[in-house]
N, C-alpha and C positions, 0 to 999 in steps of 0.2 A: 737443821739447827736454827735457820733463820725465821721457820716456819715456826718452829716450837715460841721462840722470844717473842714471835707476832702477836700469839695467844695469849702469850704471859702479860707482855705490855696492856693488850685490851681487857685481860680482865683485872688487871692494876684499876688501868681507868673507870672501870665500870663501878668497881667497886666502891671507887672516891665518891664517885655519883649518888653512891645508894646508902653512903654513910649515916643521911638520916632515916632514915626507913626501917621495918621492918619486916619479918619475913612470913609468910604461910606457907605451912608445904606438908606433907604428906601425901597417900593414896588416893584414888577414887575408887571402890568396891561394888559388886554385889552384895546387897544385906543379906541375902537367902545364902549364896555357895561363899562368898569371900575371896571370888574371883576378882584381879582387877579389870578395870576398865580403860582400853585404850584410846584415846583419843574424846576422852568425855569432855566437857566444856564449864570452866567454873567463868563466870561474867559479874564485875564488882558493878552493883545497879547506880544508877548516875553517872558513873566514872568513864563510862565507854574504853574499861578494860578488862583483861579477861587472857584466861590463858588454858591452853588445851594439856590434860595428860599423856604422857610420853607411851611408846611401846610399852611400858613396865606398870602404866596407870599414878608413876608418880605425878605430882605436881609443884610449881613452888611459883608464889608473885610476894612483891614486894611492894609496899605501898607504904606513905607516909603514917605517921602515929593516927590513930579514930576508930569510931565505931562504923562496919559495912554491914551492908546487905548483900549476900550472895546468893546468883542463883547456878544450880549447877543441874545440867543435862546430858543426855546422851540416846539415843535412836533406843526407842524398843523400852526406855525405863518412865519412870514419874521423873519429872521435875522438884528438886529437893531446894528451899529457899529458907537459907538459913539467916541471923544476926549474928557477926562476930566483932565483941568487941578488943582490936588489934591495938595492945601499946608494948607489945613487948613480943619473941618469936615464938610463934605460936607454931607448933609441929600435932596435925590433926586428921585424921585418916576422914573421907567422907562417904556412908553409905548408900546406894542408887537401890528403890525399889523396883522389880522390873514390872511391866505391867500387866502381864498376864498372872502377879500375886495380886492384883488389886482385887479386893472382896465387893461385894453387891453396893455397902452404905460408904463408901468413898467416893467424892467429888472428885473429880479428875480436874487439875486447871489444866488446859492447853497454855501451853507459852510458843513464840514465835522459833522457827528453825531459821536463824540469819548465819549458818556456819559457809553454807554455802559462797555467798555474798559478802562475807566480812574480810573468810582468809585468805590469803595470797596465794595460796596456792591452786593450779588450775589441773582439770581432769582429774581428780583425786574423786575415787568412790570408796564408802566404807560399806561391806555387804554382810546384812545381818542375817544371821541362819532360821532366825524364822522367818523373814523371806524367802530363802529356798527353801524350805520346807512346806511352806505353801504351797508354791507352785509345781504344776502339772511335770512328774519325772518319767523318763522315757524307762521302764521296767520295775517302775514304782521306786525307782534307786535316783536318792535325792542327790545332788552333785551341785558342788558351789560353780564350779567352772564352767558349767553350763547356763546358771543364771549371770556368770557375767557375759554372755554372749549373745545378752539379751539386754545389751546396753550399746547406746551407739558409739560408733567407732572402733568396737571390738566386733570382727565373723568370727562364724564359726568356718572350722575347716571343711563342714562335709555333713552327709547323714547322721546322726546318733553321734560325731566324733568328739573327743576332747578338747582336742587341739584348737587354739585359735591365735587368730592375726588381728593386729592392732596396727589401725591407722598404717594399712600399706607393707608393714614389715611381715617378716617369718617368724614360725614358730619358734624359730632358735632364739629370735632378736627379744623374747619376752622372761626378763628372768622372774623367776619363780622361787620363793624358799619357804620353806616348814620349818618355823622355829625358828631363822637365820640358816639354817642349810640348804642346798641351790639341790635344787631336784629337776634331775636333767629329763626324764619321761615320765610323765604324766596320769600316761593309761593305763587299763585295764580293757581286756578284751578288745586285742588291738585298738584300742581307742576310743572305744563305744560310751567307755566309764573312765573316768578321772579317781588316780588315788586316794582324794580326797572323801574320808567319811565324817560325813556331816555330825556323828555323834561326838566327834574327839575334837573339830575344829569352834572355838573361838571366835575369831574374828577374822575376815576377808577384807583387806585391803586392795584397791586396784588403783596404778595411777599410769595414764596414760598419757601423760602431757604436764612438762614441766618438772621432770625427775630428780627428785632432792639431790643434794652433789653425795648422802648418804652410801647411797644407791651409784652400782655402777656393771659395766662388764657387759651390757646389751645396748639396743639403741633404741628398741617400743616402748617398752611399759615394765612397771615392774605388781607381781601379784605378790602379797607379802602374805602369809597366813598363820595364824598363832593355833596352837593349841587349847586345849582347856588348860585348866590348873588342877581340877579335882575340888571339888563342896569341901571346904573348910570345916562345918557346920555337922554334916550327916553322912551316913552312908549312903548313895544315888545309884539305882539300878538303871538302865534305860535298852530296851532292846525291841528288834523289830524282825517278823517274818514276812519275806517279801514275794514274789513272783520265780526270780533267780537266785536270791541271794539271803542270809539271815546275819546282825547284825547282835552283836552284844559289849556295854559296856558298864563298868562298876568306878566309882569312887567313892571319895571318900576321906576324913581325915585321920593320917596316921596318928596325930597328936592335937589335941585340938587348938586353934588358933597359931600354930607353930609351923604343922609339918602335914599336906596331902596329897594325894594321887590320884591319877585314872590311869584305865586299861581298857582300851577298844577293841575288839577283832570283827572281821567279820568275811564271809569266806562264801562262793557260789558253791550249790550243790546240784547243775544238769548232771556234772558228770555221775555222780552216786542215783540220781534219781532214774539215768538212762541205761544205766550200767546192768541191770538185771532182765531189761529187755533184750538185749544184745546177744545173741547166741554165740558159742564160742567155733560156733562153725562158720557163723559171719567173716567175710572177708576185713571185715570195718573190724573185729574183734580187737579192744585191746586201744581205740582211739577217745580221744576225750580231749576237753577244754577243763579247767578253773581257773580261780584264781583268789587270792587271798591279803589278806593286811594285816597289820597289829600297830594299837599305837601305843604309848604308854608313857606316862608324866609322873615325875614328884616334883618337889619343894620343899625347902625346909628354912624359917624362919630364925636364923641365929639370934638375931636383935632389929630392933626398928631401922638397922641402917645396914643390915645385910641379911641378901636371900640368896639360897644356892636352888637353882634348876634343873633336871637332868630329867632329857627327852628322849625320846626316837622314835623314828618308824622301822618298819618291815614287811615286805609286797614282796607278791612273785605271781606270776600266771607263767601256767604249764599247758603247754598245748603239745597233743602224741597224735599221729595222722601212723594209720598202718591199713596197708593194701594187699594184705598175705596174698592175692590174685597174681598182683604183678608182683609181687616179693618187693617192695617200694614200703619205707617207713620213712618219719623223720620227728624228732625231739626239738622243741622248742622254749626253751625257758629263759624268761626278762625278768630284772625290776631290780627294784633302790631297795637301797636300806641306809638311812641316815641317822647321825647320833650326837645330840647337842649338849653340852655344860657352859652354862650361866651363870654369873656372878653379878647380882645387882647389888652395889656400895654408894649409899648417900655419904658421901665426904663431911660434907654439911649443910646446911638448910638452902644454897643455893648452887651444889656442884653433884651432880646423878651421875654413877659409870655405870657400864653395862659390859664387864670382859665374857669372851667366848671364845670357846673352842666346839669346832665341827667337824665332824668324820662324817664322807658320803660317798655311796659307791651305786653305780649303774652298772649291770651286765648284761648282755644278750649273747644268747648259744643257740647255735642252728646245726641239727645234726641229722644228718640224712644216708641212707641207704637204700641201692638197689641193686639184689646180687648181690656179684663181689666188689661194685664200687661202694664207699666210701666219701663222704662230703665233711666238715666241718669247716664252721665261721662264727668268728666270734668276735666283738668289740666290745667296749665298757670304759668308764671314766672314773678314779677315783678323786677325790679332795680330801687334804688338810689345811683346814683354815682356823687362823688365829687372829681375833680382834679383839679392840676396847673402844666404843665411843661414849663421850660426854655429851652431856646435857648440862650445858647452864644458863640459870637465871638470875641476870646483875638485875634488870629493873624492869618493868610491864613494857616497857617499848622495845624490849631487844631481847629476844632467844638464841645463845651461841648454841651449835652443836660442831662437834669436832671429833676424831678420831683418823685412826691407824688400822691397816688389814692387809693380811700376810696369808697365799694360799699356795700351796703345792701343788700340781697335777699329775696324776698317773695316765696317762692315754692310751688306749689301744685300737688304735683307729678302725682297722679290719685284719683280721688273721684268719687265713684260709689255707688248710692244710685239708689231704685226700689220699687215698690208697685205693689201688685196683690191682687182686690177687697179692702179690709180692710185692709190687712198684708202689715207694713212701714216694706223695709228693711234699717236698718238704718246700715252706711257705719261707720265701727270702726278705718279707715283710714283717715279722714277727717282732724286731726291736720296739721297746715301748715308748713313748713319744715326754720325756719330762720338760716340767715348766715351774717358775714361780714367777707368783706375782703380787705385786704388792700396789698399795694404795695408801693414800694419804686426804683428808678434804676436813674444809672449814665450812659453816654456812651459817647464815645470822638473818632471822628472822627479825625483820626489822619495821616499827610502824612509826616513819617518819612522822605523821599526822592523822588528825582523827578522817582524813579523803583518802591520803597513800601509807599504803604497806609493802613493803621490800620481802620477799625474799630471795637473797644472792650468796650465793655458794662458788669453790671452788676446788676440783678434785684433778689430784695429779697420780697416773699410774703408769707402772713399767710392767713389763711380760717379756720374760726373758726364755727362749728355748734352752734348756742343759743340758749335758751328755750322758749318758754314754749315748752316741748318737753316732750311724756313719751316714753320710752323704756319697753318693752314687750320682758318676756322672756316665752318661749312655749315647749310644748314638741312633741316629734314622729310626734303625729298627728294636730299641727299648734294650742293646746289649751294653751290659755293665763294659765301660772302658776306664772310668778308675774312678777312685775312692779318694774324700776326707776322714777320718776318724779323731772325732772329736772324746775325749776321756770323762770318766765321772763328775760331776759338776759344773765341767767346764760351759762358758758361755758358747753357745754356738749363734744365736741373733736374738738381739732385744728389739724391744718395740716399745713403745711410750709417748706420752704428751699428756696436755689441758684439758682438762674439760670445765670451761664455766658454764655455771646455771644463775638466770637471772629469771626470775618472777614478780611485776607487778601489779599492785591494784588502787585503781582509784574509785573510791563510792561515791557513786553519783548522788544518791539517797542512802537512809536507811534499809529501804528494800530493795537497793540494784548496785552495781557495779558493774566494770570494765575491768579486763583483767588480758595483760600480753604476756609472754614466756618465750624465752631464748634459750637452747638446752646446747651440748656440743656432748656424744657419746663416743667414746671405743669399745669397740667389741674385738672381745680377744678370742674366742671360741667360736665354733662354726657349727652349724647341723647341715649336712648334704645330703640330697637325696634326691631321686629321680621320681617320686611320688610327690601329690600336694596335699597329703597329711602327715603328720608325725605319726608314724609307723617305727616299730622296733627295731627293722632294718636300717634306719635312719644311722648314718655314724655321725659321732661328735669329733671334729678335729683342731687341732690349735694352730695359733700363728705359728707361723717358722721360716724359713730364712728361705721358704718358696711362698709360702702361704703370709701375707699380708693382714692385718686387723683390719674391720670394718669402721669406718668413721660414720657420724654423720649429724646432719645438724636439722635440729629443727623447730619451727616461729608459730607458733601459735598467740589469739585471740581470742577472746569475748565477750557477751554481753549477759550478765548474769541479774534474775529478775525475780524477787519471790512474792506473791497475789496471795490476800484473804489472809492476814496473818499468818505467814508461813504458812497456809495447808499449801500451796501447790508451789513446786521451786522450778524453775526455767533456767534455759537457758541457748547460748547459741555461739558455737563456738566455730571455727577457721585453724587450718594448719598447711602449713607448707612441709616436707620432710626430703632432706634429700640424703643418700645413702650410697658409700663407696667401697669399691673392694666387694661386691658381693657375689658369690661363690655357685657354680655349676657344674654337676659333670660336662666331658665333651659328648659333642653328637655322636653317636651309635656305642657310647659308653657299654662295658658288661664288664663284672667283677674279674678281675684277676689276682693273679699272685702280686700284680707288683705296689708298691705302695700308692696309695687311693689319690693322696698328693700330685702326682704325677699325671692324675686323670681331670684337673682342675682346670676352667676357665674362667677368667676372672672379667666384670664389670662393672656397672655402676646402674644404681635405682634411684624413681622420687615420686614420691607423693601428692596428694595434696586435696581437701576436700572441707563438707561442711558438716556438723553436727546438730540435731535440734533435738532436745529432751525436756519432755514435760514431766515432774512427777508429783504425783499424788501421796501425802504422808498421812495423813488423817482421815477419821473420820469410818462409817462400818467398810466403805467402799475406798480400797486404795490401789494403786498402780501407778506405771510410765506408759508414755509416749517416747519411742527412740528412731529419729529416722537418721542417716547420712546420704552423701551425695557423694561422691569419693571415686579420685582415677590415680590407679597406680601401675606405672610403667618400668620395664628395666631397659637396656645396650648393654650387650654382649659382642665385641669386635670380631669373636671367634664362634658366634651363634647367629642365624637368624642375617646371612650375609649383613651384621653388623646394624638392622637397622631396630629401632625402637618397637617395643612389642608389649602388648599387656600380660601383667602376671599375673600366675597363677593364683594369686590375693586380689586381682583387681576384681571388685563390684560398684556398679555405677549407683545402681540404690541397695538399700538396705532397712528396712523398717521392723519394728517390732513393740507391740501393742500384748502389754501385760495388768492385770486385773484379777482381785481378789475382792469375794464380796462375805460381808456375816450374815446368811440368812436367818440366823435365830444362832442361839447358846449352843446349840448343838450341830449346825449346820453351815460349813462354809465352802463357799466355791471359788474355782481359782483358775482362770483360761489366760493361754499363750497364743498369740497370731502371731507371725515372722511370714516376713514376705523379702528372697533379694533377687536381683539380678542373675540369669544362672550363670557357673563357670565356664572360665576363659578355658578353650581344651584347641588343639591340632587335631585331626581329623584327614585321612585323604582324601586326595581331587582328583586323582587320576588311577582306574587299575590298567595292565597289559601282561602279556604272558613274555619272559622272556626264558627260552630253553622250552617253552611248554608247561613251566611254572608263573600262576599268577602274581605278580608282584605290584605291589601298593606306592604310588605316590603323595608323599604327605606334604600338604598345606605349609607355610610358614608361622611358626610358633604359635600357638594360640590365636588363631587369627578367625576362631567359631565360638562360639556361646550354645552352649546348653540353655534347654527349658528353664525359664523363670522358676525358682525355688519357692514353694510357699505352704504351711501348714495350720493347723491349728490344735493344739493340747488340751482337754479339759481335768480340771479334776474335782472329789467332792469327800471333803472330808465331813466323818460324824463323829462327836466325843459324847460318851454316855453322859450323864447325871453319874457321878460319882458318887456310891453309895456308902453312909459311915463305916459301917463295920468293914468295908472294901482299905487294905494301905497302898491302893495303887491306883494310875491313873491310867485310859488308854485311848485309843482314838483309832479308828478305820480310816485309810488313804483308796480311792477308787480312783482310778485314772485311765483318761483315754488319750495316748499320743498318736497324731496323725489321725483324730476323731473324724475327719469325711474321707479317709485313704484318697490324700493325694496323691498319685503313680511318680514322685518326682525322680530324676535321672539321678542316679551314680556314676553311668558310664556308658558309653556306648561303642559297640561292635559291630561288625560288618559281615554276616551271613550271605554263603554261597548258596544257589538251588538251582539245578541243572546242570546241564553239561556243554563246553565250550564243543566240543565236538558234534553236538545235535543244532548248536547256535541257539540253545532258548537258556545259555548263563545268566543268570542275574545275579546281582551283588546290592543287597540291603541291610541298610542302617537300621541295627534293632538296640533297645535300651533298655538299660538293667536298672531296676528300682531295688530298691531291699525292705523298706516296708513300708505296710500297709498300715490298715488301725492296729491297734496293740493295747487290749485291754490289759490294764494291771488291779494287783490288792495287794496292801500290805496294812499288818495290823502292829504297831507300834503300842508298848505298854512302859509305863515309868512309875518307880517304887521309890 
């Protein structure tokens, strides 16, 4: 209540403040689809003010009675510089052309890119999809998440994988949402591909440093990604056949100017292409991989001051392994399926909502047979989640956002049931794991003066475990010796606190700034696993009145620099992170029946390193420079006799050198170099036989590195000459990932050859790579 009056009192005053003034507000669009534009930049010339649009592409400033000059931009479009003369409120939508409609007799003006330099805000990338689409894909299959792992400060997890670590954390620590829904896995083909299909996504946001008080619930980074909306304008075909995989997607407006859509799928075909080779006397008969997605959007414009949304996705990969030899099968099937409703309400020319409601669910099934046993395991996480946040604008020096959020959890951490002949093993872990949680945050974008800008936030959340829940207490040997049982909704342990976020910048110039950030995270969810990728056996689990929230805080700086009129932007950035409560199996861990909770040891991690990113935005030839310098350590009291060890995410360097060049109208080329540190792995140091069996002794955690990682992608695209009587457009993608086959390590194992009884045993270290070059083609056509 006292939080609510805070609000109300400040926008009292704000208001008083702006009483002479008046207001501009409206959209920022696509002129060709009617798409809006997130984050585009309207800047009133002389005035050194300016203000960015929201998630929704609204905008609104307030400025005293006169006539301006505005210019308004955004990545990827023209620059549109308009005169409006303001004495009264003006409500005006404004349209961005993007640049690849620019026709032959059009002057291009370059104007300066100072967003970088200006905002308060730090580590914030916005990744545009013709970016990744340029650049070189591992199976000719484009993936947003893969080009941001090609930024510094973000690894990747591994060969081909999806998953990636930011500044030090886990994969878990990185939230992720489609639309506003939290998507808990990622991949496809355990990991290889990210669910993300570049034809249905919009826009990628990444921020790694500095996390709006918006945003909460992790403690790395957050990847925020929108959808398309669907061409207002026309009906849009777009589709592509690739190496593995074929893609299709259609929109288009249901009504025009009011109400439109799209519809994406797209689905791998080895298994149907391998499937007729396969003889059905094969032992293999009957085994296959795919996997699949669907995405699909409307909208529908009631009036200028309200639009209704409704999204979703739908994934699944199916993987079948059968061994009719050894009578050995097993069924495998993951993925999300998430579903958003949006309500965007202008109040009035300076108060934006945005309510939503989210439905999202992860499942994984593991089903296995040999003979007469019998295997299943299964985990998955559902959410309901209900929110409204505000966007408002009292005057150019101060952006309030605020809002409320309310989620429910379904958990099923691990469930492992079995049968052999008659005997059911029945799983004593099978209760579902509920939770709510809730959130509350303010933050006020703040530009004390035309040197510093503020931004400082404040987010307060609870997480509460509820019943039906029983608690089990055991003794020595893991036997139940008695019970709590806690009833339906009952509280069984909450968990809560602060989180402030404080951002600020001083400009030094026009073209540089300094910029510090102080963040404070809870993380209420966990991902555990005995692997260092997100893998679908990975379980997700919540706090609870064993299991502890992760905290953590963490201080970043920089120094931000932009050369040659905005063509090249710099920068150099410093982070400290430290991180508690964070979660491991115990040593000699294996799945059991009893709950996974119980198999927990808990620690504490930190961070800390350097960033340096050069990028090129201009001009035929553009790209980054992205290098770090980066040590990240965990303690484990119950691991590693307690002493300090590097993780599984530590990499000491990390570079990566990206480039795209226009060799002609028809020809452009686009090369990847990534060069890091190899991983941190345990390894043994000692073999001996005991009983006559040789037995392995292993190193203390991580205390080996792998071979230095390092590759290089090329690719080269051709687009015809579009010929008239042709209503379509199309372009060739040729790509070679790992173009000089680097041999780099995956893992490595330890090979016996001879006989301890002859005395010529050996025991050698051999290394598994997974690939070589990989040419690709894929032919992309758009109607």
């Amino acid at each position: 209540m006292r939080g609510s009056l805070l609000v109300l009192m400040c926008c009292m005053v704000f208001s008083v403040i702006a009483q002479d003034r008046v207001t501009l507000n409206g959209y920022l669009k696509d002129s060709l689809t009617g798409e809006t534009l997130i984050g585009a930049n309207l800047q009133v010339v002389g005035q050194g003010k300016g203000v960015q649009s929201n998630q929704y592409g609204f905008y609104s400033i307030s400025l005293e009675k006169g006539s301006y000059r505005l210019l308004v931009s955004f990545i990827g479009y023209q620059t549109a510089e308009l005169t409006i003369d303001l004495r009264k409120d003006i409500q005006q939508n404004i349209l961005l052309l993007p640049n690849t409609a620019v026709i032959n007799n059009v002057t291009v003006i370059a104007r300066k890119r100072e967003n970088n330099v200006k905002t308060a805000q730090m580590g914030k990338i916005e990744l545009s999809m013709n970016t990744a689409k340029a650049l070189p894909a591992f199976l000719g299959e484009v993936d947003p998440l893969k080009t941001l792992q090609l930024l510094p400060g973000v690894r990747n997890a591994g060969e081909g994988n999806a998953g990636f670590y930011v500044r030090g954390g886990g994969p878990d620590q990185n939230l992720i949402l489609l639309d506003d829904a939290v998507v808990y896995n990622t991949g496809h083909l355990f990991g290889f591909f990210s669910i993300f299909n570049a034809d249905a996504i919009k826009n990628v946001t990444l921020i790694k440093g500095g996390m709006p008080a918006q945003y909460g619930g992790r403690l790395s980074s957050v990847v925020d990604v929108a959808m398309k909306e669907g061409n207002n304008n026309k009906t849009q075909i777009d589709a592509g056949i690739g190496l593995i995989a074929s893609r299709f997607s259609i929109q288009g407006p249901l009504k025009k100017n009011k109400a439109s859509y799209i519809l994406s799928a797209r689905r791998t075909y080895v298994d149907l292409l391998s499937k007729p080779f396969i003889s059905k006397q094969s032992e293999f008969y009957g085994s296959g991989y795919y996997f699949y997605d669907l995405n699909a959007k409307m909208n529908y414009r009631f009036s200028e001051k309200d639009v209704l949304y409704l999204s979703g996705y739908f994934g699944r990969d199916k993987f079948t392994f059968n061994n009719a030899k050894r009578s050995f099968s097993t069924r495998i099937p993951w993925g999300n399926s998430t579903a958003t409703l949006r309500w965007n309400h202008v109040f009035n020319k300076k108060l934006f909502a945005n309510t939503t409601a989210v439905y999202n669910d992860y499942k994984f099934e593991l089903a296995g047979r040999q003979n007469d046993f019998n295997i299943n395991l299964s985990s998955g996480i559902r959410d309901l989640n209900l929110k409204t946040d505000f966007d408002f604008y009292p005057v150019p020096e101060h952006k309030l956002k605020f809002g409320i959020q309310y989620t429910h959890h379904t958990f099923l951490p691990n469930i492992v049931s079995g049968s052999q002949d008659s005997v059911i093993f029945e799983p004593n872990n099978a209760s579902r794991k509920l939770a709510n949680e809730y959130a509350a945050y303010i933050q006020d974008d703040w530009e004390l003066s035309d040197k510093i800008k503020v931004n400082a936030g404040l987010r307060y959340s609870v997480f509460q475990q509820i019943g039906r829940y029983t608690l089990y207490e055991r003794d020595a040997n893991g036997n139940k010796l008695d019970s709590v049982v806690y009833g339906r909704g009952q509280t069984v342990k909450a968990h809560g606190g602060f989180e402030p976020r404080l951002t600020v910048r001083y400009a030094i110039s026009e073209l540089s700034s300094f910029k510090v950030a102080i963040t404070r995270n809870i993380q209420y969810i966990h991902l555990v696993t005995n692997a260092g990728t997100t893998l679908p056996t990975d379980l997700w689990v919540p706090s609870t009145i064993r299991v502890r929230p992760q905290t953590g805080w963490q201080y970043a700086a920089g120094y931000f620099r932009n050369f040659n009129n905005g063509m090249f932007e710099t920068s150099l950035e410093v982070y400290y992170k430290t991180m508690n409560n964070q979660i491991e199996y115990k040593e000699g861990y294996t799945p059991s029946l009893k709950d996974p909770e119980e198999e927990f040891v808990f620690g504490k991690g930190w961070s800390y390193g350097a960033e340096l990113f050069i990028n090129k935005v201009r001009g035929r030839f553009t790209g980054w420079i992205g290098y770090t310098l980066s040590w990240t350590w965990r303690r484990f009291k119950d691991l590693n006799d307690g002493l300090k060890y590097p993780s599984r995410y530590d990499r000491r360097h990390d570079m990566s050198v990206v480039g795209t060049y226009e060799l002609s109208k028809k020809w452009k080329v686009s090369g990847v170099f990534v060069y890091g540190t190899g991983n941190a792995t345990s390894l043994p140091e000692r073999f001996y036989f005991v009983g006559g069996v040789l037995t392995q002794e292993y190193s203390r955690i991580n205390a080996y590195r792998m071979k230095p990682y390092h590759r290089m992608d090329l690719s080269f695209t051709y687009t015809p000459t579009p010929k008239k009587v042709r209503k379509y457009t199309s372009n060739w993608v040729f790509s070679l990932y790992n173009a000089y086959s680097r041999l780099n390590p995956y893992f490595i194992y330890f090979d016996q050859e001879g006989q301890a009884s002859n005395g010529d045993l050996r025991v050698t270290a051999r290394q598994v790579s997974l690939f070589p070059v990989i040419p690709a083609v894929t032919w992309n056509i758009k109607m």
